[in-house]
VEXKOL-689481 format. One record per residue: x, y, z of N, C-alpha, C in turn. Coordinates in steps of 0.001 Angstrom, whole numbers, padded with zeros to 6 digits, always signed. Layout:
# VEXKOL-689481
XYZXYZXYZ;...
# end
This chain:
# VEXKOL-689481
+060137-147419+017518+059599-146058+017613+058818-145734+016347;+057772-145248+016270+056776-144645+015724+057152-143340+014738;+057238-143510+013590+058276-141915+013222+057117-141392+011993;+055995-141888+012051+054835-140921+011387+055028-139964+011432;+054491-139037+011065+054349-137323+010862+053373-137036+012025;+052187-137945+012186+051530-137751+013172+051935-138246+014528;+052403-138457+014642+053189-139227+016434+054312-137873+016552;+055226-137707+015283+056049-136983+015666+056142-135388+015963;+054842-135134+015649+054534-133900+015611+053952-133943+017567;+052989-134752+017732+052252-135187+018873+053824-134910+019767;+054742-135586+019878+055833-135292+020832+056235-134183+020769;+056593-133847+019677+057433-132396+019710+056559-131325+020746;+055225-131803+020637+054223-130607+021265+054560-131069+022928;+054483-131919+022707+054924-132434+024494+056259-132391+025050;+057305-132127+023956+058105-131846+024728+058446-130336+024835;+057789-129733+024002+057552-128043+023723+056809-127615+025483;+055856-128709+025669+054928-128035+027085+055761-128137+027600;+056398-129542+028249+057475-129615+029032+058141-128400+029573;+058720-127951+028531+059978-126656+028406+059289-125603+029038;+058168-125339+028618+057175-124224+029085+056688-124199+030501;+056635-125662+031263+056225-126026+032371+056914-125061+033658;+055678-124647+034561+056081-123308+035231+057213-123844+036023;+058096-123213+036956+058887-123537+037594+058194-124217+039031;+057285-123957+039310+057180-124414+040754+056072-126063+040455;+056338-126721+039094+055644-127456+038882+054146-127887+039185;+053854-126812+039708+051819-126877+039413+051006-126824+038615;+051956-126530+037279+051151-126382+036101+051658-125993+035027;+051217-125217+034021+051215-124326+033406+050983-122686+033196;+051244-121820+032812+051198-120276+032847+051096-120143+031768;+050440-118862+031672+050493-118125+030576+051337-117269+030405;+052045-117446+028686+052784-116338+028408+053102-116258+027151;+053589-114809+026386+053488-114467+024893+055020-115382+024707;+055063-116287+024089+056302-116791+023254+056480-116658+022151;+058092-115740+021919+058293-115108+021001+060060-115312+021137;+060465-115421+019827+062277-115889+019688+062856-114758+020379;+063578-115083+021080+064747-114203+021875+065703-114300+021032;+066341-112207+020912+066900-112047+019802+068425-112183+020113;+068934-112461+021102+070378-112336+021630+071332-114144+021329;+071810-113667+021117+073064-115140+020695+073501-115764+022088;+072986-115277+023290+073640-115522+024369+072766-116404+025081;+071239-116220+024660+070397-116895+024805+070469-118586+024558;+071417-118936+023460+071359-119937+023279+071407-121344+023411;+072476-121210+024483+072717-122059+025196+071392-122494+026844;+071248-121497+027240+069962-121187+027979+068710-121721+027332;+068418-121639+026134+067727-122593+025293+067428-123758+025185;+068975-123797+024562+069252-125665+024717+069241-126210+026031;+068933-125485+027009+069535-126916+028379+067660-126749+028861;+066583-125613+028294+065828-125504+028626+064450-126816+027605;+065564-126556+026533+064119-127451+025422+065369-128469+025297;+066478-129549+026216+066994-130431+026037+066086-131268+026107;+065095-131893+026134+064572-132800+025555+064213-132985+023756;+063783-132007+023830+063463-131995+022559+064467-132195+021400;+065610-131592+022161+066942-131244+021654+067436-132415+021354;+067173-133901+022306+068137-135025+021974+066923-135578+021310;+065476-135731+021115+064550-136251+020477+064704-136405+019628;+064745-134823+018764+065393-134507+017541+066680-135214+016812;+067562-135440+017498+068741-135917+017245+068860-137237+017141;+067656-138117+018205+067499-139526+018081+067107-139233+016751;+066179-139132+016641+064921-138790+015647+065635-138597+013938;+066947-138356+014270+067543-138701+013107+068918-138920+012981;+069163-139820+013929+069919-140788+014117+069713-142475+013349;+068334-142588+014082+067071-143739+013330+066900-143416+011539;+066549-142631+011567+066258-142214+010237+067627-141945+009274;+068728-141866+009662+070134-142177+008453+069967-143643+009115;+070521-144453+009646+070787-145704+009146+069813-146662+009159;+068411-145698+009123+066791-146883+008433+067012-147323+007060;+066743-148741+006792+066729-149093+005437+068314-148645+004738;+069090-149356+005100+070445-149193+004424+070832-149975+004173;+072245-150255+003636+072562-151971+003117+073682-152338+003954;+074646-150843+003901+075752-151378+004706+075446-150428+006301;+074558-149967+006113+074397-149284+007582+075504-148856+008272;+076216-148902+009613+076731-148147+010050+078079-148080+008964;+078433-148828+008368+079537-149355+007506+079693-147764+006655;+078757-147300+006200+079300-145778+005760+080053-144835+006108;+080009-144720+007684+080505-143728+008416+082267-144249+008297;+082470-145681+008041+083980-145907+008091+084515-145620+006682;+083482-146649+005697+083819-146385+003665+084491-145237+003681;+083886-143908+003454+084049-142585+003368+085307-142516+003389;+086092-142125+005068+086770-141394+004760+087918-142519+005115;+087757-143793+004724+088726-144872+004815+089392-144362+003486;+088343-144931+002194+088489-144596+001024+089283-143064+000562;+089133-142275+001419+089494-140809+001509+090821-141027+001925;+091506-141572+002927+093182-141845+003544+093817-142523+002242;+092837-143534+001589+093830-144695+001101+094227-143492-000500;+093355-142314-000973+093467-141490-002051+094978-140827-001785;+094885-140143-000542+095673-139296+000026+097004-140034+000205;+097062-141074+001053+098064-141485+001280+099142-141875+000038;+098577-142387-001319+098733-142495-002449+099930-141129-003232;+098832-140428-002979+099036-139084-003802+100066-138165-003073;+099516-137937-001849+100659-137222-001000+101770-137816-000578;+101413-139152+000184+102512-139810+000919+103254-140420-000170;+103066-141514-001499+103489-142293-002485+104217-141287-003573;+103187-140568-004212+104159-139953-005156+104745-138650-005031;+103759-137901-003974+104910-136359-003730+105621-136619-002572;+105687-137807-002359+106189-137915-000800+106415-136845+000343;+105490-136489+000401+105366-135782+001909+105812-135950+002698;+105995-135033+003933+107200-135647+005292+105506-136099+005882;+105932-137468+006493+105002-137947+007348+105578-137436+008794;+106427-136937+009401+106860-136465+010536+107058-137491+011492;+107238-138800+010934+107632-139530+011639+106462-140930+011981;+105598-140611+011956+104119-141331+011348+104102-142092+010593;+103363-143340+010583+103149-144328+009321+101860-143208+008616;+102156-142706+007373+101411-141534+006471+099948-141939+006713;+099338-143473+006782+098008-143662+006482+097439-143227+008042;+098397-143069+009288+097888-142747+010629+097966-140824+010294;+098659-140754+010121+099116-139188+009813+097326-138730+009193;+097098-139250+007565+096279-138808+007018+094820-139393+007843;+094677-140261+008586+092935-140750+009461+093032-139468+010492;+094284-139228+010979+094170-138480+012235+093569-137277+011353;+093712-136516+010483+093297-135405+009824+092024-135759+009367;+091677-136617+009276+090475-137368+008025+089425-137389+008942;+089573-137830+010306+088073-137799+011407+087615-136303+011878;+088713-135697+011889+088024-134192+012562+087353-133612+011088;+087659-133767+010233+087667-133119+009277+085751-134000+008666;+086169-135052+008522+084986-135723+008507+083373-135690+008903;+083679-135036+010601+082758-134395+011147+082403-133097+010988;+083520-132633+010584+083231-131188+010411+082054-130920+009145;+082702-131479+007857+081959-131552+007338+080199-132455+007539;+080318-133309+007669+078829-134260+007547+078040-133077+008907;+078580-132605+009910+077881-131675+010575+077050-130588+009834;+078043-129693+009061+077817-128820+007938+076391-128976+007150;+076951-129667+006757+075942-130321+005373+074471-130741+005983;+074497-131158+007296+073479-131796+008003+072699-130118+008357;+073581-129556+008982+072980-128824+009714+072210-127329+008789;+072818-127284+007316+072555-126487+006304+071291-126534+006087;+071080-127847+005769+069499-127944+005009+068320-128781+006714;+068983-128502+007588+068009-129156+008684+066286-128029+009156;+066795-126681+008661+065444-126076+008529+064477-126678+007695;+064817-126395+006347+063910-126987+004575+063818-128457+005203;+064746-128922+005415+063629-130153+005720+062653-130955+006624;+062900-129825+007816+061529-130241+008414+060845-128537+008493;+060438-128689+007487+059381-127307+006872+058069-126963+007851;+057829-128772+008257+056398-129036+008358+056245-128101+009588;+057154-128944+010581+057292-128246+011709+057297-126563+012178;+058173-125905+011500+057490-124856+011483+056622-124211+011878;+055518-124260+010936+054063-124062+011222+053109-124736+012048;+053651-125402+013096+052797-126539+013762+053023-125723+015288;+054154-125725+015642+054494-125204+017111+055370-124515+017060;+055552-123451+018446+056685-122680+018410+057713-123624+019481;+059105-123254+019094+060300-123901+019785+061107-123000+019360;+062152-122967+019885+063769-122401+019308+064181-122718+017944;+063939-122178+016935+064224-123070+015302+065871-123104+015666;+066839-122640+016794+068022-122926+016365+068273-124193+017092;+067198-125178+017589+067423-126131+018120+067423-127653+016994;+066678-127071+015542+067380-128272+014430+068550-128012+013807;+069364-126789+013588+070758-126777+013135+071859-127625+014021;+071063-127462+015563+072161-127730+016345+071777-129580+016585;+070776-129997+016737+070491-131057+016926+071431-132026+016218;+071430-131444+014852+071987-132691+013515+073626-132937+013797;+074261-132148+014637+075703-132227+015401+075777-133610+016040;+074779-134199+017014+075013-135205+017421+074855-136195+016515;+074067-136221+015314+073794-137625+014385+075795-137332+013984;+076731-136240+013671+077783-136492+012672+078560-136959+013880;+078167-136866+015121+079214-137306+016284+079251-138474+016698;+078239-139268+016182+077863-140574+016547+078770-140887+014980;+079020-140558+014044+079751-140909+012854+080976-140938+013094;+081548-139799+013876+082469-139821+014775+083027-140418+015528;+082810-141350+016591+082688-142325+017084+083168-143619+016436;+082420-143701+015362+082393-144990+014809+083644-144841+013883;+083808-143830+013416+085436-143611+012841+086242-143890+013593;+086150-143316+014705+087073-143661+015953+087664-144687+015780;+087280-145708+015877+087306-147197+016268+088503-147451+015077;+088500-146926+013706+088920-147615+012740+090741-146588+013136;+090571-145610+013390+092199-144959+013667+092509-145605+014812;+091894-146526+016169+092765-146890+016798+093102-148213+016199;+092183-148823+014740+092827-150199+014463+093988-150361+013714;+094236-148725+013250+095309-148523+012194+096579-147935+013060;+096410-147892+014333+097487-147183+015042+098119-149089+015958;+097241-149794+016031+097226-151145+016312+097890-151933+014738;+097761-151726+013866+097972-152290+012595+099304-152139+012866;+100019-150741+013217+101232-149991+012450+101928-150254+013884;+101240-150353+014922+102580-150473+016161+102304-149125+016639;+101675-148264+016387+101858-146789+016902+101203-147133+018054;+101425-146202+019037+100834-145440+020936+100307-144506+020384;+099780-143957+021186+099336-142646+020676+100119-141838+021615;+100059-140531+022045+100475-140048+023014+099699-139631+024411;+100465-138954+025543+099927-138464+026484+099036-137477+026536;+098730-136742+024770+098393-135448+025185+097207-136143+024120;+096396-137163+023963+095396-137617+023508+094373-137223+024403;+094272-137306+025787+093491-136989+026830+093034-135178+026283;+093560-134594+025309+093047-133157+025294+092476-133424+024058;+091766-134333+023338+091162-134323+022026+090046-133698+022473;+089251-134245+023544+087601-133367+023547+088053-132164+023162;+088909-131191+023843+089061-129502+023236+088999-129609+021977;+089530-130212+020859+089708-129908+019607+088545-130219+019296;+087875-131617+019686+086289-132060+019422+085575-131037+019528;+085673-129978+020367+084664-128790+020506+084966-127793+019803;+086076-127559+019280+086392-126696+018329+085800-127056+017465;+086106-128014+016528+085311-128506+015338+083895-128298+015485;+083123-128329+016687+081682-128470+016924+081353-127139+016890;+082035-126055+016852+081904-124878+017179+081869-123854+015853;+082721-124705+014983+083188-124188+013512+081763-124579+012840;+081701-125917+012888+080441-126367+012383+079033-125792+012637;+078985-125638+013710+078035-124987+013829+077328-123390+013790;+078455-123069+013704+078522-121469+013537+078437-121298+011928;+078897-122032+011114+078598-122113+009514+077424-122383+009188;+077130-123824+010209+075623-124328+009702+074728-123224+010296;+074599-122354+011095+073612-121130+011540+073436-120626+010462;+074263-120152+010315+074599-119062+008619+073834-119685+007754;+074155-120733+006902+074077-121141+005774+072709-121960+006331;+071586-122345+007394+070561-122984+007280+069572-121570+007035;+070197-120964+007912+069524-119681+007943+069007-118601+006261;+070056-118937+005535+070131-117860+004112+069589-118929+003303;+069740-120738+003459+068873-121511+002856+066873-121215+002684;+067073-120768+003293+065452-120651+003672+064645-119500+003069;+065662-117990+002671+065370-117280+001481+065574-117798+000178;+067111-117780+000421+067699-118367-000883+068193-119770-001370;+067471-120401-001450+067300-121781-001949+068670-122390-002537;+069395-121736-003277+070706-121801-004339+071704-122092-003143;+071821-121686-001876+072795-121681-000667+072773-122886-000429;+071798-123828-000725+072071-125386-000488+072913-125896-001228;+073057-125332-002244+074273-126212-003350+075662-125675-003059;+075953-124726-002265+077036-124411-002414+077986-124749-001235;+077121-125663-000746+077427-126941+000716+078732-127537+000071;+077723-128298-000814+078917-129558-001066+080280-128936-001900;+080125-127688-002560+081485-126941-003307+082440-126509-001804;+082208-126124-001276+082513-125750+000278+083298-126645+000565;+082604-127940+001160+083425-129091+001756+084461-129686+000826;+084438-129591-000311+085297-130187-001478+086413-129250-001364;+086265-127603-001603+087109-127087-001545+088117-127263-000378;+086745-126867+000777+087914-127186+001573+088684-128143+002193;+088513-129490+001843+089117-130393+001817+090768-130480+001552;+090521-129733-000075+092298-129736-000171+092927-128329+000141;+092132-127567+000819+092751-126273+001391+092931-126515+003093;+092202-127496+003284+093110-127976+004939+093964-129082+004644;+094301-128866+005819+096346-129969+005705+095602-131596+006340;+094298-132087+005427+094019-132962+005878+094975-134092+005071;+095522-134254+003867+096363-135237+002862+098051-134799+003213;+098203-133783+004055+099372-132983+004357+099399-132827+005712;+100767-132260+006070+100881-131624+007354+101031-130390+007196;+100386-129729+008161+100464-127825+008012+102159-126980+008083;+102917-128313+008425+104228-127589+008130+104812-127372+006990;+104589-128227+006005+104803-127956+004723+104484-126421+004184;+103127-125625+005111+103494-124205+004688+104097-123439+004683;+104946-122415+003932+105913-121564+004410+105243-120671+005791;+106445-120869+006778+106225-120152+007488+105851-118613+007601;+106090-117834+006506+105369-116510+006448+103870-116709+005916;+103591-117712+005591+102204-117876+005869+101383-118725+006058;+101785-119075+007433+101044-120044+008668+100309-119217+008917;+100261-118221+009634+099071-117746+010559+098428-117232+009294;+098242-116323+008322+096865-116448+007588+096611-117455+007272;+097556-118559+006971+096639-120051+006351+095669-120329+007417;+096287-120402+008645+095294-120642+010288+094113-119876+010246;+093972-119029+009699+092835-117992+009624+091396-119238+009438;+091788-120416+008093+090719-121869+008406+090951-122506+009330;+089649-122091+010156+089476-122362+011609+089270-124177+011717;+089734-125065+010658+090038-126591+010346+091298-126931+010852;+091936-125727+010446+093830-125609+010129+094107-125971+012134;+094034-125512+013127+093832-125385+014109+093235-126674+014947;+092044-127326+014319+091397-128135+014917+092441-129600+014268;+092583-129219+012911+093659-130960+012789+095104-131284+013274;+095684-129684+013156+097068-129732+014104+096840-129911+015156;+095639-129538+016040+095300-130199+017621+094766-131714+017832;+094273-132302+016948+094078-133890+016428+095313-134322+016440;+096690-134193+015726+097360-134739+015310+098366-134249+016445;+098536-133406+017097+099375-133007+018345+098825-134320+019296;+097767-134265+019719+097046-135319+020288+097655-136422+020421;+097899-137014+019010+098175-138550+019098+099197-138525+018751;+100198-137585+017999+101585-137380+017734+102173-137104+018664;+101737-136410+020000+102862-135767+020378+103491-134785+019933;+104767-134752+020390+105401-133822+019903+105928-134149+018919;+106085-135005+018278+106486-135237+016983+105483-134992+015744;+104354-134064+016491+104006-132722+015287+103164-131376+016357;+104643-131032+016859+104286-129889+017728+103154-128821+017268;+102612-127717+018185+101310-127468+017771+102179-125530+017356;+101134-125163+016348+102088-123647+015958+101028-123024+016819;+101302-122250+017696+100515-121840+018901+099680-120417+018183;+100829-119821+017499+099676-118549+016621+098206-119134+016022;+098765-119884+015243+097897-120660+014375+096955-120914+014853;+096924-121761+015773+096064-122416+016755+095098-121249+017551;+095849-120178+018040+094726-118795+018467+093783-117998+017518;+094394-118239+015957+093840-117305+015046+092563-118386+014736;+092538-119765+014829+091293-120575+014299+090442-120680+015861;+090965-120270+016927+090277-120627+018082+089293-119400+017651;+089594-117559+017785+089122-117057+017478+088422-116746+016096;+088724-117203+014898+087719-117448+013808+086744-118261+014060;+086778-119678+014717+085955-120202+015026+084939-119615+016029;+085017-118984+017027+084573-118533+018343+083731-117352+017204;+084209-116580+016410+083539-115183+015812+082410-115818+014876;+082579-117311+013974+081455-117835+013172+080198-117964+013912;+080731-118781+015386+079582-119206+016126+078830-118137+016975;+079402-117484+017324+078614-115953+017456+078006-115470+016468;+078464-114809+015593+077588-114391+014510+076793-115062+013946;+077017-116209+013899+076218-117127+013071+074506-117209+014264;+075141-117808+015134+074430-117711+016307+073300-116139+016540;+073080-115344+016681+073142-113852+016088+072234-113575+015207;+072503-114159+013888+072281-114065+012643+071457-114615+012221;+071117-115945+013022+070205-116995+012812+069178-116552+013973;+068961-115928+014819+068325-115488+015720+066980-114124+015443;+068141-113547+014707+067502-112531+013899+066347-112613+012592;+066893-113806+011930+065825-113856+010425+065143-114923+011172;+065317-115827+012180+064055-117231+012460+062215-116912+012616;+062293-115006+012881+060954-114616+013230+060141-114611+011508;+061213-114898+010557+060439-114859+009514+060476-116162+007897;+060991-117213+008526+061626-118590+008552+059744-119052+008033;+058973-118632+008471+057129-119597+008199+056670-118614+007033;+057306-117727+006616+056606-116988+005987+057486-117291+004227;+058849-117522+004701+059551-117830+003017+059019-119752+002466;+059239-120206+004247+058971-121596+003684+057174-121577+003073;
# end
C-alpha cells in the first residue's frame, strides 16, 4: 500500500464521497455539510463513514509496526516486563494474597485490560495534531480519528492475548466458565478509553501542554488501579469510591473472567465504573462535538 500524503489524501476523499453517496444510488446530491452537534450522532457516523473508519485504522496499523526491529514483539515486551516488576514487588516481597492464582497469572490478567486502556489513550490524545494535514483538505467526522486509533491498541490486544493463555498453560491454570463474558469488560475498557481520548484530543488542539499530561495519567494510574494487586486488599469502606476508576471495574471483570469465583466480582463497584465510564464517553463524546467546528482554525 501506497502511504504518501498524496494517495492518502486521494482516498480519504473517496471514501468521504462514498459516505455522501445519495441513498437511491444514482449519484450524488447536493448538500451543506456541517458537524452534527449531538453525542448521539455518533455512532450513526461511524457505521455511515465505516470505511473510512477502518482505512484509518489500517492506515495505522501499517505505520506502528513499519520499519521496526522487533515488530509485533513490543506489544508482548511491555507489559511482560510490567508482570515480571509487579509480581516481584507485590507478590515476592509484600506478598500479596494472590487469591489462589499463580501471582504472575493474577498480575497479566490485570496487565492486558489495563494495557489497552492505556496505548488507546495515548493514541487517541494526540490522533487530531497529528494528522493536522487532513483537516484542511476535506470535511469528515473529526471524531472518526480519536476513535479509529482504538482498533490499532486492540490488535495489541490480541497479541497480548496469546502470551496470558501461555502463562495459564505454563502454570496448569483453566481459566473459567465465565471467560465467555470478557468481550463486556473489552467494551468497557473501549468505552473508558475513549471517552478520555475525546476530551483530551479535543483540549490538545487549543492547548498544546494537554499532550504531556498523557503519559503522567497512565503512570499514575497504573499504581492507583489494582493492576500489581487485587482490589480486595481495599478496605471495604472504601471500595465503592475507589470503583469510582472506571479501570477498577473493568480488571475485577478480567480477572472474574478467568478466576472465577475465586475472585468474585464487588457488584457496587462494578456499577459505579460502568456508570463513570458510560458519563466520560458521553461527555467526552459531546464535548468533542462541540469545539471540532473550530479544530482548522487553532491547528
Amino acid at each position: 500500500m501506497n502511504l504518501s500524503d498524496e494517495s492518502f489524501i486521494l482516498k480519504l476523499k473517496i471514501a468521504v464521497l462514498k459516505a455522501l453517496k445519495g441513498s437511491d444510488g444514482d449519484g450524488y446530491y447536493d448538500m451543506i455539510i456541517e458537524p452534527n452537534k449531538t453525542a448521539s450522532a455518533f455512532l450513526i457516523e461511524l457505521i455511515r463513514y465505516r470505511e473510512l473508519f477502518f482505512f484509518l485504522a489500517w492506515r495505522d496499523i501499517l505505520a506502528r509496526y513499519k520499519q521496526t526491529v522487533l515488530g509485533i514483539a513490543w506489544s508482548v515486551l511491555r507489559p511482560f516486563c510490567a508482570m515480571l516488576v509487579f509480581t516481584v514487588i507485590f507478590g515476592r516481597l509484600a506478598k500479596f494474597p494472590s487469591e489462589g492464582v499463580p501471582y504472575p497469572v493474577l498480575v497479566f490478567s490485570a496487565m492486558l485490560p489495563w494495557q489497552y486502556f492505556s496505548n488507546a489513550l495515548q493514541e487517541s490524545s494526540g490522533s487530531i495534531i497529528s494528522r493536522s494535514a487532513m483537516i484542511t483538505k476535506v470535511y469528515f467526522p473529526r471524531i472518526i480519528m480519536p476513535a479509529s486509533t482504538v482498533i490499532v491498541s486492540a490488535v495489541d490486544f490480541l497479541i497480548s492475548f496469546a502470551l496470558l493463555a501461555f502463562l495459564m498453560l505454563w502454570y496448569g491454570f483453566l481459566p473459567s466458565g465465565y471467560i465467555f463474558f470478557m468481550p463486556m469488560f473489552f467494551l468497557l475498557a473501549t468505552i473508558s478509553a475513549a471517552g478520555i481520548g475525546f476530551w483530551i484530543s479535543a483540549l490538545v488542539v487549543k492547548y498544546r501542554d494537554f499532550h504531556h499530561i498523557v503519559p503522567f495519567m497512565v503512570q499514575f494510574g497504573l499504581y492507583v488501579s489494582p493492576v500489581g494487586f487485587s482490589s480486595s486488599v481495599i478496605p471495604e469502606r472504601w471500595r465503592l469510591l475507589y470503583s469510582l476508576n472506571p479501570m477498577v471495574g473493568v480488571i475485577d471483570g478480567f480477572r472474574w473472567c478467568i478466576q472465577g469465583e475465586g475472585s468474585p466480582l464487588y457488584l457496587p463497584g462494578l456499577a459505579a465504573s460502568v456508570v463513570m465510564s458510560a458519563a466520560l464517553f458521553w461527555s467526552g463524546a459531546k464535548f468533542f462535538r462541540r469545539t471540532e467546528r473550530f479544530f482548522a482554525d487553532f491547528i
